[in-house]
Backbone atoms as SQL, in Angstrom:
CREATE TABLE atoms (id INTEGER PRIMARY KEY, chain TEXT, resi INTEGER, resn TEXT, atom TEXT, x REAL, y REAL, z REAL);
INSERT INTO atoms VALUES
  (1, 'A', 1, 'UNK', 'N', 95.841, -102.672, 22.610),
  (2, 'A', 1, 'UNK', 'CA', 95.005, -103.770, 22.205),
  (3, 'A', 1, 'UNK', 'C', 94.168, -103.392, 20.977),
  (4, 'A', 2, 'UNK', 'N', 93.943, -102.277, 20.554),
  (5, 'A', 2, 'UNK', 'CA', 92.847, -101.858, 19.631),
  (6, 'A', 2, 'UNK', 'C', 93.806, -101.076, 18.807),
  (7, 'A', 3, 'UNK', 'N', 94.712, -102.367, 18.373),
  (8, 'A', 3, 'UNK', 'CA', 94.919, -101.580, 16.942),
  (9, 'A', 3, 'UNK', 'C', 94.758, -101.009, 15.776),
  (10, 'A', 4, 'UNK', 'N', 95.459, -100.575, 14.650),
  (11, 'A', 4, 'UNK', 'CA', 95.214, -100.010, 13.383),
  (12, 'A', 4, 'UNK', 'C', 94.169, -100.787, 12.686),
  (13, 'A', 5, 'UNK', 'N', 94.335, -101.964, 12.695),
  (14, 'A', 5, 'UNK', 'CA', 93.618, -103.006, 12.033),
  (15, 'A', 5, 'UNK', 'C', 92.181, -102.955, 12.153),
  (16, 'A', 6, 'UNK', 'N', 91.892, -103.062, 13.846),
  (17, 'A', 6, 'UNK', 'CA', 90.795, -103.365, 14.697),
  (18, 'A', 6, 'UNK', 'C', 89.586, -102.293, 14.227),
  (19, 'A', 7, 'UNK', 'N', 90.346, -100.865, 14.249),
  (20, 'A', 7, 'UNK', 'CA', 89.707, -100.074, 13.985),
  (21, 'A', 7, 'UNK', 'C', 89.761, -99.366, 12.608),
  (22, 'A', 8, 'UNK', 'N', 90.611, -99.657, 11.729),
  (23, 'A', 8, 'UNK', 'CA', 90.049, -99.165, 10.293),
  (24, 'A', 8, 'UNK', 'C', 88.890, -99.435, 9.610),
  (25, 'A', 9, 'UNK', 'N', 88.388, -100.233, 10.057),
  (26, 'A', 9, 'UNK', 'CA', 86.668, -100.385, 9.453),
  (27, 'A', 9, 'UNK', 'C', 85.984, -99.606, 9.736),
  (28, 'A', 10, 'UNK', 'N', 85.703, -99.010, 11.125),
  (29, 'A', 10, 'UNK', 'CA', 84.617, -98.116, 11.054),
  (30, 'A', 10, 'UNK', 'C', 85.287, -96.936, 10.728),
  (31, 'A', 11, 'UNK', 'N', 86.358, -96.457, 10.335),
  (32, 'A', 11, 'UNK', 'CA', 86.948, -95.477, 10.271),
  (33, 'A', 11, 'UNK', 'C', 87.028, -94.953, 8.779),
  (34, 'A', 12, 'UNK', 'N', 87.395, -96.074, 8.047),
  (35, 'A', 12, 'UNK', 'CA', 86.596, -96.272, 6.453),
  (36, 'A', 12, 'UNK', 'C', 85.456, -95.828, 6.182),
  (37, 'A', 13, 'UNK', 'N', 84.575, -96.319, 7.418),
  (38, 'A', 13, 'UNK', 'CA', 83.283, -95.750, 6.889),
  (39, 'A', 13, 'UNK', 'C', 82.732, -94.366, 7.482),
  (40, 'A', 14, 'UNK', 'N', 83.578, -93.709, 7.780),
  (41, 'A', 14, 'UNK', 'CA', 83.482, -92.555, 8.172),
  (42, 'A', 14, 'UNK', 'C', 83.291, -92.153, 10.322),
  (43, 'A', 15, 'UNK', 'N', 83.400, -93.035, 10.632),
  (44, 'A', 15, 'UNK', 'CA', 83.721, -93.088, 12.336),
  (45, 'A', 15, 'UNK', 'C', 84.636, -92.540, 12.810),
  (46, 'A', 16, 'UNK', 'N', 84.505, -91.612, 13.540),
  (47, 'A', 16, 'UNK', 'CA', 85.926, -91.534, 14.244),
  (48, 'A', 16, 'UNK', 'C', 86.182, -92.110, 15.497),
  (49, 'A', 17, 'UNK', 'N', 87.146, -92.455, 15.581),
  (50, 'A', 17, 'UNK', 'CA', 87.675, -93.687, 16.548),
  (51, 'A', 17, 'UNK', 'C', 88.561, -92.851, 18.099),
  (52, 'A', 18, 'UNK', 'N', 88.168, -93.185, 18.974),
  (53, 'A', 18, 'UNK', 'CA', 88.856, -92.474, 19.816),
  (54, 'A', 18, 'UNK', 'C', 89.429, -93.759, 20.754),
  (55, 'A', 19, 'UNK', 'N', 90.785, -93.570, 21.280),
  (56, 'A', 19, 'UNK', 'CA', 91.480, -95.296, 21.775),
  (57, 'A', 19, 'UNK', 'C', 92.477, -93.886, 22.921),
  (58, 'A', 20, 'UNK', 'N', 91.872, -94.688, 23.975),
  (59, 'A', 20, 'UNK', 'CA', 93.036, -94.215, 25.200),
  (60, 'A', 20, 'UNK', 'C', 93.526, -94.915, 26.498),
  (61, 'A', 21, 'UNK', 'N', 94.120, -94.901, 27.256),
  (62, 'A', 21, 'UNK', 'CA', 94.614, -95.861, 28.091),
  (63, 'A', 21, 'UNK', 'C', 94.361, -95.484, 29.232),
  (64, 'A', 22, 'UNK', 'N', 93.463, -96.668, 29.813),
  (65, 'A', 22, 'UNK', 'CA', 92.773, -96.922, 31.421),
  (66, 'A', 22, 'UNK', 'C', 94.023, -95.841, 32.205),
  (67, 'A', 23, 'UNK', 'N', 93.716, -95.746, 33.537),
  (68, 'A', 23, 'UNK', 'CA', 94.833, -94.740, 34.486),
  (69, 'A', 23, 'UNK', 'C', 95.647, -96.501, 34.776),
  (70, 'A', 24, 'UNK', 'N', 96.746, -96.096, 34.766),
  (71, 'A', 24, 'UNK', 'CA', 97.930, -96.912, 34.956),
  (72, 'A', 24, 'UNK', 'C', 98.287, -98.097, 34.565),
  (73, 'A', 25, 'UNK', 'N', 97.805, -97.772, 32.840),
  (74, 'A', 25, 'UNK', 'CA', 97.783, -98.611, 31.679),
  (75, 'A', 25, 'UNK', 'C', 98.489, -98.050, 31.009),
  (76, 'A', 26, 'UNK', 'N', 99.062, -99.073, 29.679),
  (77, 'A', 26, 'UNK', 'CA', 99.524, -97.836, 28.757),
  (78, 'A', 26, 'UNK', 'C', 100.919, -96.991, 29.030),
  (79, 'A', 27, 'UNK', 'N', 100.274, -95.959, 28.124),
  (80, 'A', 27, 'UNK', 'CA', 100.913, -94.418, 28.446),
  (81, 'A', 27, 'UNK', 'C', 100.635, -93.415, 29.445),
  (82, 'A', 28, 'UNK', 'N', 99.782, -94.384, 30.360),
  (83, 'A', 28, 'UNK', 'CA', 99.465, -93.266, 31.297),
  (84, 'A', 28, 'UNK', 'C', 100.143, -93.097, 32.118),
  (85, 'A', 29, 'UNK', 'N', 99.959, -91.941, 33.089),
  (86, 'A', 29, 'UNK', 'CA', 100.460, -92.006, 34.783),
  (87, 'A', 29, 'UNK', 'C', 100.541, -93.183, 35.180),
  (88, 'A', 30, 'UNK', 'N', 101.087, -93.430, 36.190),
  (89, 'A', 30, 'UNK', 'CA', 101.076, -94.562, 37.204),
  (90, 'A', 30, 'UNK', 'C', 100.960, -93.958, 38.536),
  (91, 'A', 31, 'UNK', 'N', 100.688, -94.212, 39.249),
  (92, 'A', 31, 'UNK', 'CA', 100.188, -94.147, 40.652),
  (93, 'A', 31, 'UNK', 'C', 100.415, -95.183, 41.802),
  (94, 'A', 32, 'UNK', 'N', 100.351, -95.006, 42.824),
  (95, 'A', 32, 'UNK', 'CA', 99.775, -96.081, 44.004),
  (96, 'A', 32, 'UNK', 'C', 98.834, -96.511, 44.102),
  (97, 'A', 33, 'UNK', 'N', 98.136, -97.488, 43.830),
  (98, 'A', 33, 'UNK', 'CA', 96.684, -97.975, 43.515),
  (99, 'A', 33, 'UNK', 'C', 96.515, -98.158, 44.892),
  (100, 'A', 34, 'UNK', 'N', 97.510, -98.390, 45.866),
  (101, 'A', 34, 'UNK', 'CA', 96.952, -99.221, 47.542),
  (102, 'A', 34, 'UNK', 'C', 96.684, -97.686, 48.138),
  (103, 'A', 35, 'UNK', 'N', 97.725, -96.574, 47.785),
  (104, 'A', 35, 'UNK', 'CA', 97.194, -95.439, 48.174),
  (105, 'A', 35, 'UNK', 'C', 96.372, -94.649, 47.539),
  (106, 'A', 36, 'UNK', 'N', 96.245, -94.936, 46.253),
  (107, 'A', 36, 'UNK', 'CA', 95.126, -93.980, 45.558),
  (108, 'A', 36, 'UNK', 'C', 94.495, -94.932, 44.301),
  (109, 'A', 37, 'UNK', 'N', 93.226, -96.297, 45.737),
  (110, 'A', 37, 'UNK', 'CA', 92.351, -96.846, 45.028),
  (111, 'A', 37, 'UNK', 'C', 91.360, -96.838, 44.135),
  (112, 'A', 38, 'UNK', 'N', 90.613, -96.521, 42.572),
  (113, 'A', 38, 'UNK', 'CA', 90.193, -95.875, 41.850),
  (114, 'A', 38, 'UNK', 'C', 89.171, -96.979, 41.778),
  (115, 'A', 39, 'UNK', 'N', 87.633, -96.847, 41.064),
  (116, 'A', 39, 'UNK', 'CA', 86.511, -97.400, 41.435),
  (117, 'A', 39, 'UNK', 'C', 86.055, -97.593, 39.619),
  (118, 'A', 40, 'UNK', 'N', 85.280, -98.526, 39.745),
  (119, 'A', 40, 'UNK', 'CA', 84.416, -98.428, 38.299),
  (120, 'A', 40, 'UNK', 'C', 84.066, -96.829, 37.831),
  (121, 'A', 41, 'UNK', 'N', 83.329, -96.238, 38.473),
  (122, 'A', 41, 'UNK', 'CA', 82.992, -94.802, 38.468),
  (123, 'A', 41, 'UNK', 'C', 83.768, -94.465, 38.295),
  (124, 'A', 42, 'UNK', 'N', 85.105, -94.169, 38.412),
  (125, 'A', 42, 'UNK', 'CA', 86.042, -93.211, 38.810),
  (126, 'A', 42, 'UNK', 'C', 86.646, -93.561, 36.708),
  (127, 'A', 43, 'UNK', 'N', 86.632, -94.831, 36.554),
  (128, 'A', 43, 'UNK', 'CA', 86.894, -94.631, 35.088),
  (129, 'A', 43, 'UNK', 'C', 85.664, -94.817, 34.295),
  (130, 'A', 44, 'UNK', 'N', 85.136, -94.889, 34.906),
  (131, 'A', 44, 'UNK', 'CA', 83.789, -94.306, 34.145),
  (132, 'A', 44, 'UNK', 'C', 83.727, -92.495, 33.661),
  (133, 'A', 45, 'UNK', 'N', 84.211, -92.182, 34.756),
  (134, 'A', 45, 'UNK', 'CA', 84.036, -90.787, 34.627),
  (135, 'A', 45, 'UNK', 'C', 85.569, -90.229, 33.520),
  (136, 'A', 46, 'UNK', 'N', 86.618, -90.938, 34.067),
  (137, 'A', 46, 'UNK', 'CA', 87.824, -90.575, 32.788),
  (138, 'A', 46, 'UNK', 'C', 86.993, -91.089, 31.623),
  (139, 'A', 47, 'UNK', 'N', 86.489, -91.956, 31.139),
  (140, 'A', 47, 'UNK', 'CA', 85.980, -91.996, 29.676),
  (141, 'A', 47, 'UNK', 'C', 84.703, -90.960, 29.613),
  (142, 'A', 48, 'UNK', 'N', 84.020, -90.261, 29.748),
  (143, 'A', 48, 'UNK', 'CA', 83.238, -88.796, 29.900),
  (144, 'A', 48, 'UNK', 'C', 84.457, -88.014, 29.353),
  (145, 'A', 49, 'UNK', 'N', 85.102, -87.944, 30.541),
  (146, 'A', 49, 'UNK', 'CA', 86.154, -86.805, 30.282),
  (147, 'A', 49, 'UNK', 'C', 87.064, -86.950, 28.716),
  (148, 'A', 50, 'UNK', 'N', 87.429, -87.788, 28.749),
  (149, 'A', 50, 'UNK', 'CA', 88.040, -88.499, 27.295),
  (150, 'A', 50, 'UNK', 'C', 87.172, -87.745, 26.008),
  (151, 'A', 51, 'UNK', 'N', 86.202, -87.989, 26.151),
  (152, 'A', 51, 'UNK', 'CA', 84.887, -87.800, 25.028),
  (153, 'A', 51, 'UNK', 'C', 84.344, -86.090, 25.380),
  (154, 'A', 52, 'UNK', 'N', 84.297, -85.788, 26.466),
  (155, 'A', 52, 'UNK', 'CA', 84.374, -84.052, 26.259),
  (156, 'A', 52, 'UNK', 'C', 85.204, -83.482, 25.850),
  (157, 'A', 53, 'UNK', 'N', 86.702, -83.734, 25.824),
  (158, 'A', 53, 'UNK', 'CA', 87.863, -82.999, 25.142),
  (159, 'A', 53, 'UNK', 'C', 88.114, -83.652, 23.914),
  (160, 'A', 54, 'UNK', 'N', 87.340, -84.292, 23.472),
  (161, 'A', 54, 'UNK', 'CA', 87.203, -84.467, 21.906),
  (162, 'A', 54, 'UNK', 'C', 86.073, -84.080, 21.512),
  (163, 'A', 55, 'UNK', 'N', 84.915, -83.138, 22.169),
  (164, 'A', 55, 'UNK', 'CA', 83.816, -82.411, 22.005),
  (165, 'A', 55, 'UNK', 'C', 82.617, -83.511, 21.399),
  (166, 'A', 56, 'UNK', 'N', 82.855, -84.778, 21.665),
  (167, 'A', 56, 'UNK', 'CA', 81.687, -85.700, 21.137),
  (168, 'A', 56, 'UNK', 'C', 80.466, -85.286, 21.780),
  (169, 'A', 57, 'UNK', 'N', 79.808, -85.263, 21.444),
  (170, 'A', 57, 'UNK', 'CA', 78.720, -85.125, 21.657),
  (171, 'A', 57, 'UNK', 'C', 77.443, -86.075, 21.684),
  (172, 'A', 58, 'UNK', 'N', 77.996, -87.102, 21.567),
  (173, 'A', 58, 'UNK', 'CA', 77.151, -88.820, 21.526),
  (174, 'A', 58, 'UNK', 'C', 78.300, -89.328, 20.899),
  (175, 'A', 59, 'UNK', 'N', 78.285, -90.762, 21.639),
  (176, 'A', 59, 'UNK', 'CA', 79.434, -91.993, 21.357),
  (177, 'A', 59, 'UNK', 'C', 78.812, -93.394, 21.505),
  (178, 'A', 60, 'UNK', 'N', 79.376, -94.449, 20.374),
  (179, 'A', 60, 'UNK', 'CA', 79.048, -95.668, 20.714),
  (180, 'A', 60, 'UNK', 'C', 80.486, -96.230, 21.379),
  (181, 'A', 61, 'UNK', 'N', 79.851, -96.777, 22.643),
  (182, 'A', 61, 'UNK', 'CA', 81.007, -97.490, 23.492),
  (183, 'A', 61, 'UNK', 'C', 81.592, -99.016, 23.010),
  (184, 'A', 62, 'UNK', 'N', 82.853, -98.915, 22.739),
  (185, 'A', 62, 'UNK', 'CA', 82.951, -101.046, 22.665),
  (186, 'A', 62, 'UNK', 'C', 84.132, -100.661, 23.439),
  (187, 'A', 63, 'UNK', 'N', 84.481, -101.699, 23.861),
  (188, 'A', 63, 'UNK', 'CA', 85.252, -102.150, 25.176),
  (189, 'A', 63, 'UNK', 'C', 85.160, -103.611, 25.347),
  (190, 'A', 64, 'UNK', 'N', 86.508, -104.194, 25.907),
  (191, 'A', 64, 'UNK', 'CA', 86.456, -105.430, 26.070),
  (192, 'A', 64, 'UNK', 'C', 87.129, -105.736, 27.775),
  (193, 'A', 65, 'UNK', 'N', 86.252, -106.506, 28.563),
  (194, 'A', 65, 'UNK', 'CA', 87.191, -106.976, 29.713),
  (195, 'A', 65, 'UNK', 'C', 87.098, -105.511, 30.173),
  (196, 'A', 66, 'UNK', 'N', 87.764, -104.846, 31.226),
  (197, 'A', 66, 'UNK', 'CA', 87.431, -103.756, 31.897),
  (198, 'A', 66, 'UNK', 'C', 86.861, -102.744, 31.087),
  (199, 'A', 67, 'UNK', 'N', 87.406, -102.618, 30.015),
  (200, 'A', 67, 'UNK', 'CA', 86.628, -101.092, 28.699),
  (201, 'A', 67, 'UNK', 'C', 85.262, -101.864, 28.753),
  (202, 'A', 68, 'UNK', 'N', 84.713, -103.336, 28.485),
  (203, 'A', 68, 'UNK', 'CA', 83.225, -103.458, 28.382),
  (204, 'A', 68, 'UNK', 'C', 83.042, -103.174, 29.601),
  (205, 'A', 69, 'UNK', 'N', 83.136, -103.484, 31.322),
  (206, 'A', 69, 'UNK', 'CA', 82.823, -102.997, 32.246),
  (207, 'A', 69, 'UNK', 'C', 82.314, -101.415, 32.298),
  (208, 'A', 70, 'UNK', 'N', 83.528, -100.779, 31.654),
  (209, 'A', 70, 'UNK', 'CA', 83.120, -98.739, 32.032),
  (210, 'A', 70, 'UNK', 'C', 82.322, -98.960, 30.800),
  (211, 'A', 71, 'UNK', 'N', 81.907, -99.309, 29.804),
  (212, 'A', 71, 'UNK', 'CA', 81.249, -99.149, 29.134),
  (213, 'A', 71, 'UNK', 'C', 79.630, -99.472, 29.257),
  (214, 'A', 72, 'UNK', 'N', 79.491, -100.340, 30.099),
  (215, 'A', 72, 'UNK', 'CA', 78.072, -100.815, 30.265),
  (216, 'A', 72, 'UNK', 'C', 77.631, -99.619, 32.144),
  (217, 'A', 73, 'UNK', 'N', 78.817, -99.524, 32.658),
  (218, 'A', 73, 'UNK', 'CA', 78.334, -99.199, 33.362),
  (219, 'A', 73, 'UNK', 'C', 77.886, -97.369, 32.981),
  (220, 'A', 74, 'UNK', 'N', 78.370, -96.664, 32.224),
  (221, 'A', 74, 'UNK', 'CA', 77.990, -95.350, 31.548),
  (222, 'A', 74, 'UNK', 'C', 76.498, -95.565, 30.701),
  (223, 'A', 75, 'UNK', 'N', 76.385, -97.140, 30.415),
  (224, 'A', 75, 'UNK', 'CA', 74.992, -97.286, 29.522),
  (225, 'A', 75, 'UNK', 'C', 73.893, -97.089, 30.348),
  (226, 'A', 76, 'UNK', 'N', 74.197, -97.424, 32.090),
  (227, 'A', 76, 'UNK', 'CA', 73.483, -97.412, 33.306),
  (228, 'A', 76, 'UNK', 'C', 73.383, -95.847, 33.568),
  (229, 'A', 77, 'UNK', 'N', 73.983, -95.898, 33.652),
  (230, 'A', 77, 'UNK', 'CA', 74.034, -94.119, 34.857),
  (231, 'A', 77, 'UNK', 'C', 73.858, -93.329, 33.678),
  (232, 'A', 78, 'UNK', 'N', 74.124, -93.640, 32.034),
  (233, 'A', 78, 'UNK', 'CA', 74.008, -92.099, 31.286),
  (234, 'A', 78, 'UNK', 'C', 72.996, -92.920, 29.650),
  (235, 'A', 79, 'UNK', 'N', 71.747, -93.147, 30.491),
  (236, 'A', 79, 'UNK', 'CA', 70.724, -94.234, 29.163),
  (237, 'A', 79, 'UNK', 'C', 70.825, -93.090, 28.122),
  (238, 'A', 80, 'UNK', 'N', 70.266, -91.598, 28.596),
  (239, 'A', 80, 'UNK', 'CA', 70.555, -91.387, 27.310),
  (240, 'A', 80, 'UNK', 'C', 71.614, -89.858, 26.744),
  (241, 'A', 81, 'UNK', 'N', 72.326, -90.836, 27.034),
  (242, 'A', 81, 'UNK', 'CA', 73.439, -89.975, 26.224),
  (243, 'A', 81, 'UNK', 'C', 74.313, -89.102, 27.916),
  (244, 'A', 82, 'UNK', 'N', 74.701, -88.141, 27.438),
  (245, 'A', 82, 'UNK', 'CA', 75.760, -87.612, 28.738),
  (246, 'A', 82, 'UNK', 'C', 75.688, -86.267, 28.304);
């Protein structure tokens, strides 16, 4: 969803852009969701993880539809910063 387009603007202006795919989205794994049900938190915490192995060290979140969900909910649990 967040293509080349979407994100060459802030990237122009010197942003770096980091774009990865929810668990059993995408390119990701797939799983049993009825056997291995995953929670707001639970991708809350893969986007942490996402952003430590790219060594960020402060990030602005956008997200739309579930990405704005993990995104507001990390604005809750981590006001300032992680």
């Amino acid at each position: 969803m967040w293509n080349n387009g979407i994100v060459r603007r802030p990237v122009d202006r010197g942003r770096r852009v980091i774009r990865y795919d929810h668990r059993d989205t995408g390119r990701s794994s797939t799983v049993d969701f009825a056997a291995h049900p995953r929670t707001v938190a639970d991708m809350a915490s893969d986007a942490l993880a996402v952003l430590d192995a790219f060594g960020a060290g402060q990030a602005h979140l956008v997200g739309a539809s579930l990405g704005g969900v993990i995104a507001q909910r990390l604005a809750v649990t981590h006001p300032h910063g992680y």
